[in-house]
VOGU-3710 file (C-alpha; in Angstrom, 3 decimals, decimal comma):
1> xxxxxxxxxx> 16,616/20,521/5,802  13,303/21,485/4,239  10,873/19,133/4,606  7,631/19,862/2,420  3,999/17,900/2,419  2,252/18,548/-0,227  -1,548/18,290/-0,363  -2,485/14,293/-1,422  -4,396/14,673/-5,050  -5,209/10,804/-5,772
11> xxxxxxxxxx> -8,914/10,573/-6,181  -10,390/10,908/-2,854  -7,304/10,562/-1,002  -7,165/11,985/2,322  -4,234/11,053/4,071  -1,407/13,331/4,649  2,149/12,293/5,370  3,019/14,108/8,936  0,962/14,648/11,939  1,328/17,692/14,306
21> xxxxxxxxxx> 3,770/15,697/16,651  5,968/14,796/13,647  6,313/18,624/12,746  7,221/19,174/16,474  9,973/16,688/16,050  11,561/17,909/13,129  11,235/21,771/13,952  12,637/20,844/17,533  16,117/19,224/15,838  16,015/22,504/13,083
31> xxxxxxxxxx> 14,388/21,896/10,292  11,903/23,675/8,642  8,380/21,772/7,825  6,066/23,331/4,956  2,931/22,194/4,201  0,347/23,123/1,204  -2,913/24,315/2,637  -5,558/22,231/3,667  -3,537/18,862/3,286  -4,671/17,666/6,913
41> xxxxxxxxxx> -8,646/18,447/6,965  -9,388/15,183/5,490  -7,402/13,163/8,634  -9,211/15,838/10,517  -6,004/18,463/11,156  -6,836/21,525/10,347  -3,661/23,982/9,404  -3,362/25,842/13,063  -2,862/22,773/14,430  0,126/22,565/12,159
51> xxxxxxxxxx> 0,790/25,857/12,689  1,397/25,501/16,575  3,973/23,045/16,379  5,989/25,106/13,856  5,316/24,692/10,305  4,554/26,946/7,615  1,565/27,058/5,370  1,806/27,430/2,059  -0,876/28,016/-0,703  -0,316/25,189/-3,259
61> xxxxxxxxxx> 2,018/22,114/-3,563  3,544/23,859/-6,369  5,426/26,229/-3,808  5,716/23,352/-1,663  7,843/20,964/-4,321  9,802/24,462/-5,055  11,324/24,722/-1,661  11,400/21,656/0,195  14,818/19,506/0,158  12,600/16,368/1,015
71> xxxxxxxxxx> 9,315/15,875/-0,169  7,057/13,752/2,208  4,026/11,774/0,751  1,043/8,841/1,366  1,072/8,004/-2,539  3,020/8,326/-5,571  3,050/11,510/-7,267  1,099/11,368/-10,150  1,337/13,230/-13,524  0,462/16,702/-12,425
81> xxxxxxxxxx> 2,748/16,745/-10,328  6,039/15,594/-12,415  6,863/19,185/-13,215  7,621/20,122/-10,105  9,982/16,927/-9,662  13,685/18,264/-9,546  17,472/16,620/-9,416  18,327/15,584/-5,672  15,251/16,200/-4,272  14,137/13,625/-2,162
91> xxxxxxxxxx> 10,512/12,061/-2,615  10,044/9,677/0,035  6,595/8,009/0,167  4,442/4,903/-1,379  5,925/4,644/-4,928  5,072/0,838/-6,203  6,968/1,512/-9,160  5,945/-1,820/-10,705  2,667/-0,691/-11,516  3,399/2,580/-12,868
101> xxxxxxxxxx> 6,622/2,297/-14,847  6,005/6,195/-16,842  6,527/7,265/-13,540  10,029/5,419/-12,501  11,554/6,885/-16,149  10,246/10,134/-14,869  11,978/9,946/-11,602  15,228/8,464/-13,306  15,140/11,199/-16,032  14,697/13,967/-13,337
111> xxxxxxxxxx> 17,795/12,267/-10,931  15,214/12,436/-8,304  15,820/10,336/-4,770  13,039/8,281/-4,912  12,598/6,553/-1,296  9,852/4,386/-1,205  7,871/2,879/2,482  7,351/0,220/0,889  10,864/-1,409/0,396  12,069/-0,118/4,071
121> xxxxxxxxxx> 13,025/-3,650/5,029  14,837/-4,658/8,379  17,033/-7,470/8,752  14,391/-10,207/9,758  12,575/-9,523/6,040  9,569/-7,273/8,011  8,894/-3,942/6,352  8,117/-1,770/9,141  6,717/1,106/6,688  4,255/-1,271/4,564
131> xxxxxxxxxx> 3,286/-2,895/8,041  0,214/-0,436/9,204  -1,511/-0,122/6,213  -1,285/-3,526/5,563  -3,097/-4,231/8,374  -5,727/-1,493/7,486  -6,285/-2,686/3,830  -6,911/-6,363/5,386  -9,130/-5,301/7,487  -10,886/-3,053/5,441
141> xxxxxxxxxx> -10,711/-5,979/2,394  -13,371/-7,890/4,327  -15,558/-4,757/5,368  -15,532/-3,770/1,484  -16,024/-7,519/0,392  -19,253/-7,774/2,932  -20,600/-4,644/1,692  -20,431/-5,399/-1,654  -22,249/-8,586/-1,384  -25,242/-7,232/-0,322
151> xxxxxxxxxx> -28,206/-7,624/-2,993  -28,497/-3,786/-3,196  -24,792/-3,560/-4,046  -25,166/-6,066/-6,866  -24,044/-8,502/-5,218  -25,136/-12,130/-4,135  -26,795/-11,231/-1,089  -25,661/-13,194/1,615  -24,084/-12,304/4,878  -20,602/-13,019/5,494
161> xxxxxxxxxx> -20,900/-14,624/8,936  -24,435/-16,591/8,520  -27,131/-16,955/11,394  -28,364/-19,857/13,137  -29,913/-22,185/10,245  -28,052/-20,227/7,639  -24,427/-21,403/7,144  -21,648/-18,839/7,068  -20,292/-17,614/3,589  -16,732/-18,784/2,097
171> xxxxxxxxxx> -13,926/-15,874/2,433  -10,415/-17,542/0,531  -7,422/-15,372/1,230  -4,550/-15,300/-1,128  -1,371/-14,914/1,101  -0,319/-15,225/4,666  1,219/-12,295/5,158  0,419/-9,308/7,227  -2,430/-8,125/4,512  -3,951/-12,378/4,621
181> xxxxxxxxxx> -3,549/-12,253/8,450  -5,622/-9,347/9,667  -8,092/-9,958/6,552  -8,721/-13,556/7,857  -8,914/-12,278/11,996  -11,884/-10,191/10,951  -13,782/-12,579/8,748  -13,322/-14,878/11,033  -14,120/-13,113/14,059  -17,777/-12,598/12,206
191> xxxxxxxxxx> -18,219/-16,008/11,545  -17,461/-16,385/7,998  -15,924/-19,938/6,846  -12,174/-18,622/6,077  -9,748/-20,386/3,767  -6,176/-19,053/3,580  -3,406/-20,289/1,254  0,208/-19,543/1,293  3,479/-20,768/-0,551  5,313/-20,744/2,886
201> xxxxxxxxxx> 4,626/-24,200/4,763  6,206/-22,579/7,855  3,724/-19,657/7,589  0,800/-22,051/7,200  1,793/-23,717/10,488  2,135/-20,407/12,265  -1,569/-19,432/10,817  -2,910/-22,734/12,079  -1,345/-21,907/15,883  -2,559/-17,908/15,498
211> xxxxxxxxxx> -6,359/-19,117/14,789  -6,574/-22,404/16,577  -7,368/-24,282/14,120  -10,519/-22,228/13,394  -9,090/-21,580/9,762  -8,443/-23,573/6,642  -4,931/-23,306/5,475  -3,844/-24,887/2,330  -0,760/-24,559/0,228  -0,997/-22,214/-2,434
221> xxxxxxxxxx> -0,364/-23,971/-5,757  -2,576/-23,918/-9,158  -4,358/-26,907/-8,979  -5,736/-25,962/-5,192  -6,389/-22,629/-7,074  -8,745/-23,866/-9,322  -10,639/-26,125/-6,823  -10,240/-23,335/-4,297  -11,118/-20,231/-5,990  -14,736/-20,911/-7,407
231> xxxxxxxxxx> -16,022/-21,993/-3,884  -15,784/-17,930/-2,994  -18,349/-15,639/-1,944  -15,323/-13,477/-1,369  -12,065/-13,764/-2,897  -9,031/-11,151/-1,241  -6,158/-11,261/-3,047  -2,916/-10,672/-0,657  0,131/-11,303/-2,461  3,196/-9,448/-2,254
241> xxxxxxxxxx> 6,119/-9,773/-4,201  8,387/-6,523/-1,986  9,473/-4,223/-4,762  7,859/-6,180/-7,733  5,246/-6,766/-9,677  2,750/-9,520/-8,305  2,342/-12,551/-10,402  -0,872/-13,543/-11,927  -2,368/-16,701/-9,852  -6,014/-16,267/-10,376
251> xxxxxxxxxx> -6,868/-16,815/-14,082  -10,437/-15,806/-16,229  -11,014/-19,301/-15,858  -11,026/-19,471/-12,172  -13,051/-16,482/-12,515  -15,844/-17,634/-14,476  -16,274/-20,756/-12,055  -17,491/-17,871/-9,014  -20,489/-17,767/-8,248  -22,790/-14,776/-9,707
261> xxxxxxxxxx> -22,483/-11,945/-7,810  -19,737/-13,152/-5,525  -16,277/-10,224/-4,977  -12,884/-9,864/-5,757  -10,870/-6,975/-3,682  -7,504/-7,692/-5,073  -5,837/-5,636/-2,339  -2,245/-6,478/-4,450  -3,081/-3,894/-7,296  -0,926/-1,605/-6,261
271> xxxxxxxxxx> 1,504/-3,943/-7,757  -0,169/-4,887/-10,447  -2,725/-7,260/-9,000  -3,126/-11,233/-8,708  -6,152/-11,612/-11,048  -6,085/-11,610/-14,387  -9,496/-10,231/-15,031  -8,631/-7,355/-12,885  -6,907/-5,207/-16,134  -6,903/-2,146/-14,179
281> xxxxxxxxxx> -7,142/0,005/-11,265  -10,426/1,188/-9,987  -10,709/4,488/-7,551  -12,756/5,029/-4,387  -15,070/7,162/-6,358  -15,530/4,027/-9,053  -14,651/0,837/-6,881  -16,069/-1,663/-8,553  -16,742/-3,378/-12,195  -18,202/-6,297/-13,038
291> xxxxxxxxxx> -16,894/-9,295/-15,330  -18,159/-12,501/-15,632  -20,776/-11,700/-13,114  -18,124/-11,175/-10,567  -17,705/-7,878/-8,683  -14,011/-6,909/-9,078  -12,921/-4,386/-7,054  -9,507/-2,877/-7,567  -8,744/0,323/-5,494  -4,703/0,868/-4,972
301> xxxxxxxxxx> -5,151/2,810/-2,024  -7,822/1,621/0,240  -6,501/2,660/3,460  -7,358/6,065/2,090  -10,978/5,600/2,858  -10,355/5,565/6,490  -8,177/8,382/6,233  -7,975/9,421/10,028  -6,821/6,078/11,432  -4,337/5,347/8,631
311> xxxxxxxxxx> -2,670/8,591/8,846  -1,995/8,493/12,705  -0,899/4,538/12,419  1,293/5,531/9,318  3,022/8,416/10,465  3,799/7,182/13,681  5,946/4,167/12,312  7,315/6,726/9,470  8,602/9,544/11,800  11,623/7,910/12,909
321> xxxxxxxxxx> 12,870/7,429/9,414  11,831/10,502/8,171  14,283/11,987/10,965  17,058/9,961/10,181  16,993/11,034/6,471  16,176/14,904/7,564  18,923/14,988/10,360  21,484/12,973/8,275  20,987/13,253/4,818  19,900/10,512/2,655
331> xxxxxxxxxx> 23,188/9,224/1,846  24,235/8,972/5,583  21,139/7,806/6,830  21,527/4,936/4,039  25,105/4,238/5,834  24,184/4,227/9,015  20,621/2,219/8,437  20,979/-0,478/5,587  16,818/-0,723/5,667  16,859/3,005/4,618
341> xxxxxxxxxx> 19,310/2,061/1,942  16,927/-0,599/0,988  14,200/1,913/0,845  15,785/3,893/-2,478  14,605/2,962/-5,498  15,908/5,388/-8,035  19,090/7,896/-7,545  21,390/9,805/-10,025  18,910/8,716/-12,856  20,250/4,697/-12,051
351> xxxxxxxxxx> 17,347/2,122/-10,819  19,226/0,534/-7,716  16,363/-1,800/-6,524  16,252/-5,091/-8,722  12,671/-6,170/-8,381  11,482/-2,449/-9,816  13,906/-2,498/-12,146  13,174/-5,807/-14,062  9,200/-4,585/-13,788  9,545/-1,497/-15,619
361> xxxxxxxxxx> 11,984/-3,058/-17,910  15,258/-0,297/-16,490  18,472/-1,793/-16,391  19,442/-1,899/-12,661  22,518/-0,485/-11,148  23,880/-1,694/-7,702  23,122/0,995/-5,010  26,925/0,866/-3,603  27,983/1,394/-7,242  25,870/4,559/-7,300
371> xxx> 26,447/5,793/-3,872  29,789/4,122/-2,987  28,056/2,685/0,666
//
């Protein structure tokens, strides 16, 4: 197979989807890697490094979605890119369909494979491809959130974690998850006064035991919402709804109770977002708005800011699929791993994953009626 890596073009996005071990791998069981030029100087790979292990350089992602079988990715392609998009080629990468629903028609017009990281899910509900940058984005959530309120940055002025005399400032975290959990171990771990809240009883019990008690947990409902919500110096929103679009649980209301100059970083706008006054995605180059005195900040791909550690911790937990889906095929590899099969989204021009399908308003088609798994 032909596996091709184009070079990322989301604003200020420097990931790229393989590392120089990866190409090793795939050259070593006989395929042939191609990448665009330049796609690994922002993770700090330059293209002899590349080069050593066996792949090919080529001088534009145009020649790079005319060869390659399987196109590898960090984010979703975006409009430039569509013409390139072909029947059977295989785009496997971060689509969140649910937020851009122009591009799922595109892919289902174009009877593209459309794999996405994000809905690899194993049997115990994990998804082992949405895992590490998870974790970055959390983390980074409260390093953005702390910049952000500093007077200079607009923002209240006060420091997350306090000092002796000074009491600490409020961080509430929307979900428990794995986005909630590392978001909460760092404000905590400065000293910040951390409130979590979760739908999942069980998962509030299991936060409790992971921090000792040191955080509040509180079941996530709308009237703790509103009490909840305004008490914020920093609000992280860490929903996720695999697939879908994320529902709406902070209102204008809720909002407008925050205290001036207090942030949002809804890390869930990739599918959408959790906040109603957050109408729209921001970019690392424009990160931030402000509406009712509240700094919003809405960036889909944060873990693109720190591009060298999220491309090493992605593409080492993406490698072994990749493999599976270059050695095999994508209709094999579906057989023989169910989360792979989970993974496709769109194939033959049919939408075969439910919860993208009923948010871009596609009618959805089993997979096994497509594929005949």
């Amino acid at each position: 197979m032909i596996v091709g890596i184009p070079k990322e073009i989301k604003d200020k996005e420097k990931r790229v989807a393989i590392i120089p071990a990866g190409v090793e791998l795939l050259v070593e069981s006989g395929h042939k890697v191609i990448l665009e030029k330049g796609a690994g100087e922002g993770s700090g790979i330059s293209d002899d490094d590349f080069r050593e292990e066996g792949a090919y350089i080529v001088d534009s992602g145009q020649a790079v979605y005319h060869e390659a079988d399987m196109i590898l990715k960090v984010k979703e392609p975006l409009p430039e890119e569509y013409p390139y998009l072909r029947e059977e080629q295989i785009i496997f990468t971060y689509l969140h369909l649910a937020a851009v629903p122009e591009l799922a028609r595109v892919l289902a017009e174009k009877k593209v494979v459309a794999m996405a990281y994000e809905t690899v899910q194993l049997e115990d509900g994990s998804l082992p491809l949405l895992d590490p940058m998870s974790k970055v984005a959390g983390r980074m959530a409260v390093q953005i959130g702390a910049h952000h309120l500093e007077h200079i940055q607009g923002g209240s002025g006060v420091l997350l974690g306090g000092v002796p005399g000074v009491p600490p400032s409020r961080v509430v975290i929307i979900g428990g998850g794995v986005v909630g959990t590392n978001a909460a171990r760092i404000a905590n771990g400065i000293g910040a006064q951390v409130t979590i809240l979760d739908i999942n009883p069980s998962r509030l019990r299991e936060l409790d035991d992971l921090f000792y008690g040191q955080v509040t947990t509180c079941f996530s409902n709308k009237y703790n919402l509103k009490k909840i919500v305004p008490q914020a110096d920093l609000l992280i929103g860490a929903v996720l709804h695999t697939g879908g679009k994320a529902p709406i649980l902070v209102t204008e209301e809720m909002v407008k109770g925050m205290k001036p100059g207090s942030v949002i970083v809804d890390v869930a706008i990739d599918q959408g977002g959790i906040v109603e006054t957050i109408n729209r995605c921001t970019s690392l180059s424009n990160p931030v708005y402000v509406e009712n005195e509240v700094i919003h900040y809405a960036v889909p791909n944060i873990p693109g800011s720190v591009p060298r550690t999220s491309t090493f911790a992605l593409t080492n937990t993406t490698l072994p699929f990749v493999s599976l889906v270059a050695n095999y095929g994508y209709r094999e590899a579906a057989r023989v791993k169910k989360c792979l099969a989970m993974g496709i989204n769109i194939v033959k021009g049919k939408v075969v994953c439910a919860p993208v399908a009923e948010a871009v308003g596609l009618p959805y088609t089993p997979l096994k009626e497509v594929l005949d798994l």
